[in-house]
N, C-alpha and C positions, 0 to 999 in steps of 0.2 A: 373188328378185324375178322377177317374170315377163316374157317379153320381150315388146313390145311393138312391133308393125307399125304402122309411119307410111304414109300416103300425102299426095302434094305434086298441089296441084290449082292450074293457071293458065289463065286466060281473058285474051282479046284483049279488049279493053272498045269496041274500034273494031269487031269484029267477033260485038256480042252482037246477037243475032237481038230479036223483040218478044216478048214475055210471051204465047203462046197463051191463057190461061184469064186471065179476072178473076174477082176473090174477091167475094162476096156484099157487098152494099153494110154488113151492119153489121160488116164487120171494115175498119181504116183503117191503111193505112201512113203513118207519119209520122216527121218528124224526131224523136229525143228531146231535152225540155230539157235544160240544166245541174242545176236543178232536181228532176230524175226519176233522179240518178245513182245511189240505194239500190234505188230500184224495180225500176229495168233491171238492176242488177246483181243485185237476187231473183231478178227470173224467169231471167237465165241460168243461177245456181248452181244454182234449183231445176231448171229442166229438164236440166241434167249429173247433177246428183245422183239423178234419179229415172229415170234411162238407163242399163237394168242394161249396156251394153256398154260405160260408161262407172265402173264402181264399181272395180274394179281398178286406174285411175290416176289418177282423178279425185285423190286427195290425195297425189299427186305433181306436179301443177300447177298447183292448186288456189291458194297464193296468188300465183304469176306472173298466171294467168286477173285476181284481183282486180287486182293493181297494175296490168294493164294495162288495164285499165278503168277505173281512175280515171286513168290518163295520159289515155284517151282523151276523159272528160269536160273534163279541165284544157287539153288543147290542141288539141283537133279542132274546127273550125266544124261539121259536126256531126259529135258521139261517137262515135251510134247510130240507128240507125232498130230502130223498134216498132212492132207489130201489136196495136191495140185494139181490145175488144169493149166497145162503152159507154167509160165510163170508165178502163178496165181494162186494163192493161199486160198482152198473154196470149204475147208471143214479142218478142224482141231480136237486132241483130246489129250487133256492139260493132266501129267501123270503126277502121283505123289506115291513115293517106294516106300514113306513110314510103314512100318508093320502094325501101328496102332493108332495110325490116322482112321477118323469114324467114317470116311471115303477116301477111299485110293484115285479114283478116277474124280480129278478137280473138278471138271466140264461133261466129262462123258464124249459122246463122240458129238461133236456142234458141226454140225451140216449148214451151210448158207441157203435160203428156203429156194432159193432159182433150181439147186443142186439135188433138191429131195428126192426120195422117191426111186432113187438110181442105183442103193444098194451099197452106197457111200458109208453110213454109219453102221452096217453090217462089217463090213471091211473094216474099217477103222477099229471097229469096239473088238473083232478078233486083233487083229494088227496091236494094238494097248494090250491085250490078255497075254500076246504072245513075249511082247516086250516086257510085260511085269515077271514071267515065267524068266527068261533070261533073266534078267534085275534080281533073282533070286526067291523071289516072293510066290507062298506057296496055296495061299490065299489071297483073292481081290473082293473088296468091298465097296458097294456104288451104292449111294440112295441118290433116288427123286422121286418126284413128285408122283404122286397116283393118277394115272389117267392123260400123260404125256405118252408122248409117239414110245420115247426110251423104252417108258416101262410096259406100256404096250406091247409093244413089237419088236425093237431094240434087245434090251435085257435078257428077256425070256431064254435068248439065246445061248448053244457052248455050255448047258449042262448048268446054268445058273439056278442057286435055290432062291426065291422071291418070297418075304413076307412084309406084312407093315409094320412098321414101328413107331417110336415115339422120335421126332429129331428136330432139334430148335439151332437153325446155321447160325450159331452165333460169330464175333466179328473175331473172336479168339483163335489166331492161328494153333492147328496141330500138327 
């Protein structure tokens, strides 16, 4: 098995600066319904699945990612926030309000790969920071992987402290 590098990302949510850029008026952030919980949970599978720095461990966590997305439809006021283009579900980011879940952000911001590059999960990952901030929470905690787009260039963002750590997704909801 190959070893895998985790990185742990926290934000002060009292101390998130404002959004620099707005997005084009035909893409919409929004709440997701109870209703949309297959749809959200496509677009995240499909955008991990089609993330080649993602195919080496993606089905190693692969059904923790799901149960914790239907936890998060079954008991968040909201799950998830979504970025729509028209009708159309094109990035998700699956929330969890636990104060001592080992990530707050289930999915992180999952951009569809057509959708990339547009500033979509910049949006989005403020959009979740601002919503955890409301939800009461005064700290957010994200890990993934080292050397994905997130932690990259994602993450970094809004004041976030980034180091590695040790983390093994086990199948054990928190």
């Amino acid at each position: 098995m190959k070893l895998v590098r985790w990185k742990r990302f926290i934000w002060q949510t009292k101390k998130l600066p404002p959004l620099e850029q707005t997005l084009p008026s035909h893409f919409i952030i929004r709440a997701a319904t109870r209703e949309e919980v297959r749809v959200v949970a496509h677009a995240v599978l499909t955008a991990f699945s089609l993330d080649s720095t993602w195919s080496d461990t993606l089905n190693q966590f692969r059904d923790r990612l799901e149960m914790q997305l239907d936890l998060a439809f079954q008991r968040e006021t909201v799950p998830a926030l979504v970025v729509t283009h028209g009708p159309r579900i094109i990035a998700a980011s699956v929330l969890n309000t636990d104060v001592e879940a080992d990530s707050n952000l289930v999915s992180g911001p999952c951009v569809l790969s057509e959708y990339c590059n547009r500033g979509l999960g910049t949006a989005l990952l403020h959009a979740t920071l601002v919503q955890f901030r409301e939800a009461g929470l005064e700290r957010v905690v994200a890990i993934t992987k080292e050397n994905t787009t997130a932690c990259k260039f994602v993450y970094p963002k809004f004041g976030s402290d980034g180091a590695s750590c040790e983390y093994s997704p086990a199948l054990v909801a928190t």
